[in-house]
N, C-alpha and C positions, 0 to 999 in steps of 0.2 A: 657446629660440627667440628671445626679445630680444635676442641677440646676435650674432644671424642678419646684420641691417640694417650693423651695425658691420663684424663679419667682413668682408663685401661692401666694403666701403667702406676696408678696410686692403688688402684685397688688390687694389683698383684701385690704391689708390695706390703697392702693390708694383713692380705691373705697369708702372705708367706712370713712375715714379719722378717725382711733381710731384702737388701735390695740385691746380691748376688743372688738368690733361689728367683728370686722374682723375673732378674735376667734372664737366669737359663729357661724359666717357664715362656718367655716372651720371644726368646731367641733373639736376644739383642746383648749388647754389654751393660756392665752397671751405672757407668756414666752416661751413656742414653736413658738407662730408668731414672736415675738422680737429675738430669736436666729435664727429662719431662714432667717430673715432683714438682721441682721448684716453678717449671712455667705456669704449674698450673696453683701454685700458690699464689705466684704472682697474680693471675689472674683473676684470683679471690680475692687476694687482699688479706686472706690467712692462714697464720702456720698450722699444717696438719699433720706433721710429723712431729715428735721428738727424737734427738739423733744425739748421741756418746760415740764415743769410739767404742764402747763396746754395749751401748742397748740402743731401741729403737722401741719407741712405741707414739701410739696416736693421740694427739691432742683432745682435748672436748671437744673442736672444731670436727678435727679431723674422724673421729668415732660419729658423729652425726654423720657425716659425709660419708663414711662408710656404710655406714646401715640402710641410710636410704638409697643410695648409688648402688649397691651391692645387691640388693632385691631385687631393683630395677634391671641390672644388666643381666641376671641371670633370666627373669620373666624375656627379656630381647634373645636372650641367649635358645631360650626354652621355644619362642616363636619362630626363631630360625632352623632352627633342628626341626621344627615341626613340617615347616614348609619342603624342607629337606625331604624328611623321611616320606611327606604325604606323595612330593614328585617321583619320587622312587618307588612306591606302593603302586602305582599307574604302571611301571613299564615293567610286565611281566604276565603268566598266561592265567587265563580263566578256565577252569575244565567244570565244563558243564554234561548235564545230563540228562534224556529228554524224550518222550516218546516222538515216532518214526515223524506221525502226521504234523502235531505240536510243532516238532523243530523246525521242517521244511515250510510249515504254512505261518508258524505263530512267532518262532525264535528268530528266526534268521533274520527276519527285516528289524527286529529288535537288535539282532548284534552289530549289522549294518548303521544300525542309525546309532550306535553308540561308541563303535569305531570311528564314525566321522568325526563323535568330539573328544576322544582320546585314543588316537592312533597307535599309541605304543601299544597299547592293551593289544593281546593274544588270546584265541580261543583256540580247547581243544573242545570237541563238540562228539560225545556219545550219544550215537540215536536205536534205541530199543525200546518196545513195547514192553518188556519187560522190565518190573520192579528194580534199581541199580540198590547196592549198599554203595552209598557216598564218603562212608568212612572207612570202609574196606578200597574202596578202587581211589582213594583221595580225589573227591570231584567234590569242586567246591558249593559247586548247586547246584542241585535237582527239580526235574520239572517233572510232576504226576497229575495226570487225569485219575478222579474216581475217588476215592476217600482219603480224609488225610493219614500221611503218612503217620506213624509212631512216635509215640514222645521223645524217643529217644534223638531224637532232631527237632529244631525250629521248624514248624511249618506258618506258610502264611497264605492265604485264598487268595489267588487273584481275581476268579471267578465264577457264575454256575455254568455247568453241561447244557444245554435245551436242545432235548431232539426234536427236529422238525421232519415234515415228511413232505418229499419234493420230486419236480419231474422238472424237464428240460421241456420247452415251448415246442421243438420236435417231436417228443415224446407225445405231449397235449395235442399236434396238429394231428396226428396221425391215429394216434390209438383214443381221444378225448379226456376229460375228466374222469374221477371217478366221483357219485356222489356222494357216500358214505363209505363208512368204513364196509359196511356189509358187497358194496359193488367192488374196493377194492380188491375183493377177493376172487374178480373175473381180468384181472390188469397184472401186466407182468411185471413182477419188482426186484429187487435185489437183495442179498442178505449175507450178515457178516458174520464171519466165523471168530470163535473165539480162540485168542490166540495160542494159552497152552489147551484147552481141552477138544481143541476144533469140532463144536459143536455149532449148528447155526442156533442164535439168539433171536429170543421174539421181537419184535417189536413192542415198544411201548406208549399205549394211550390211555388219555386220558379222560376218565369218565365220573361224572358229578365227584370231580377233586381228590379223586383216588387213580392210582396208578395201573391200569392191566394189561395185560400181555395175550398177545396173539401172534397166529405163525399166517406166514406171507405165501403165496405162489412164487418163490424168487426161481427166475431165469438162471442165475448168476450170485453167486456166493464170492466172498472172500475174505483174505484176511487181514488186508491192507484197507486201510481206509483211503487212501491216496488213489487206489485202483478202484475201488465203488465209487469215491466225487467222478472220477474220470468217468466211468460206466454211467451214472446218471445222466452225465451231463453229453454225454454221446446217443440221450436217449435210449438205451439196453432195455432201461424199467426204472421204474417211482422207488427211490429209497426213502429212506428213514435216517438222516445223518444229524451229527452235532454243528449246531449254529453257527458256532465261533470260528468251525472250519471253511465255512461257505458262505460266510459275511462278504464276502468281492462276488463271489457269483451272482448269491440274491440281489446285489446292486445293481451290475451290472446285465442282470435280465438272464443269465447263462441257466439261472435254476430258478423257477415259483414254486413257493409254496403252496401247498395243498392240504386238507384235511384240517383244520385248526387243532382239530381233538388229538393231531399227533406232537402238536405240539406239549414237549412235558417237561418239567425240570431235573432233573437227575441228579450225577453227584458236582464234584468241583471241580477245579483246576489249581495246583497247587504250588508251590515255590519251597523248597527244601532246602535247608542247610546245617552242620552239624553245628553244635553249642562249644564257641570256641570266644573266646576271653578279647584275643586278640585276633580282627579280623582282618586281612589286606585294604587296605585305601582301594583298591582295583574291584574288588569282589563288592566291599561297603555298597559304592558309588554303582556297580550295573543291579546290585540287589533293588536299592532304593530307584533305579531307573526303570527295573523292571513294573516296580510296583506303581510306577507315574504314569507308564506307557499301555502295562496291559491291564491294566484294572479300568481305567478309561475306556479299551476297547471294548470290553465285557459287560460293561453297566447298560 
């Protein structure tokens, strides 16, 4: 390692061929670069300069010593700057963007558990049910239920939709099961409106591996998914909701499922971001976090 300072200091004056250039690039004088030439000759054992009063070039010795020294420090040079810029890529914001239910039930404990391992990290957090342009609003990633988004962005699947069809254990003490689909239609339920045409949507099941659609007796319409989990699970009436949203419920007993046959695969859940060359160390690392953490959940 004490011949770190030296090295440095031969190979400026490689680079520059003058030990005065070499100085001022080192921010020392020339007789500090010329004494730490020779300690490090010393050290070798050999001459690696030739020196006139008026030229200066490298010996055989000294040209070997250049070419391999000179690779080498810039590769160190190259890995330092890297580590640099990667620490620097971390402290700054992430604008993300997200529908309403996604972000409060799926995202947040995602950004929670990702701030704990890089705290500088910032998030701006856009929540709409509506489709965002990410490259219009500059938001670094996009999270879409439903199909994937356009080519015009990276998309990446984290997972399927599956609707199940469920009631609250109060709901079952009270009003019973229903046995089929044909008795559900004597049981109060709930039904979601759709967000720009607010119309109620049917439910969908599933019959010998095909998809159909039928309308409910719903008590209780809306157009929040947050406010029908809530409704179910207060008992109102048997919805029809998305799995991935009510994975804590079903565990924890709050919702059972009911009907198998409502159970159906739909479309995806998606992860977006525009096609950019150069991407933030900050954005890379929760992309790649996203895809460790919610694709796990989803399988």
């Amino acid at each position: 390692m004490q011949m770190i300072r030296p090295l440095t200091m031969f190979l400026a004056v490689a680079n520059a061929m003058s030990f005065r250039k070499a100085a001022i690039d080192q921010g020392v004088s020339p007789q500090a670069v010329s004494k730490a030439v020779k300690q490090l000759e010393t050290h070798l054992g050999l001459k690696l300069l030739h020196r006139t009063t008026r030229h200066l070039s490298l010996t055989e010795d000294g040209e070997q010593l250049f070419q391999n020294a000179n690779q080498g420090m810039q590769l160190l040079t190259d890995a330092i700057v890297g580590l640099e810029e990667s620490k620097q890529g971390m402290d700054g914001v992430i604008r993300l963007a997200a529908p309403l239910a996604f972000g409060n039930r799926i995202l947040l404990p995602v950004i929670d558990a990702f701030h704990s391992l890089h705290p500088d990290v910032h998030f701006d957090l856009m929540l709409s049910d509506a489709f965002v342009d990410i490259v219009t609003l500059r938001i670094d990633i996009g999270f879409r239920t439903g199909k994937s988004p356009d080519k015009n962005v990276i998309s990446r699947k984290l997972g399927d939709i599956v609707s199940v069809i469920c009631a609250s254990p109060e709901y079952v003490e009270k009003h019973g099961l229903p046995l089929d689909l044909n008795d559900l239609q004597g049981h109060r339920c709930t039904g979601f409106l759709h967000p720009q045409t607010g119309k109620e949507l049917p439910w969908e099941i599933n019959v010998n591996g095909e998809v159909s659609y039928i309308h409910v007796p719903s008590v209780a319409r809306f157009n929040n998914i947050d406010a029908e989990i809530e409704a179910v699970k207060r008992g109102i009436g048997i919805g029809q909701l998305s799995e991935y949203l009510i994975k804590n419920e079903l565990e924890n007993g709050e919702l059972i499922q009911i009907l198998p046959d409502g159970r159906v695969p739909r479309l995806g859940i998606y992860m977006y971001y525009s096609e950019r060359t150069k991407i933030p160390a900050r954005v890379r690392q929760f992309i790649d976090f996203c895809m460790a953490t919610m694709t796990n959940d989803n399988e």
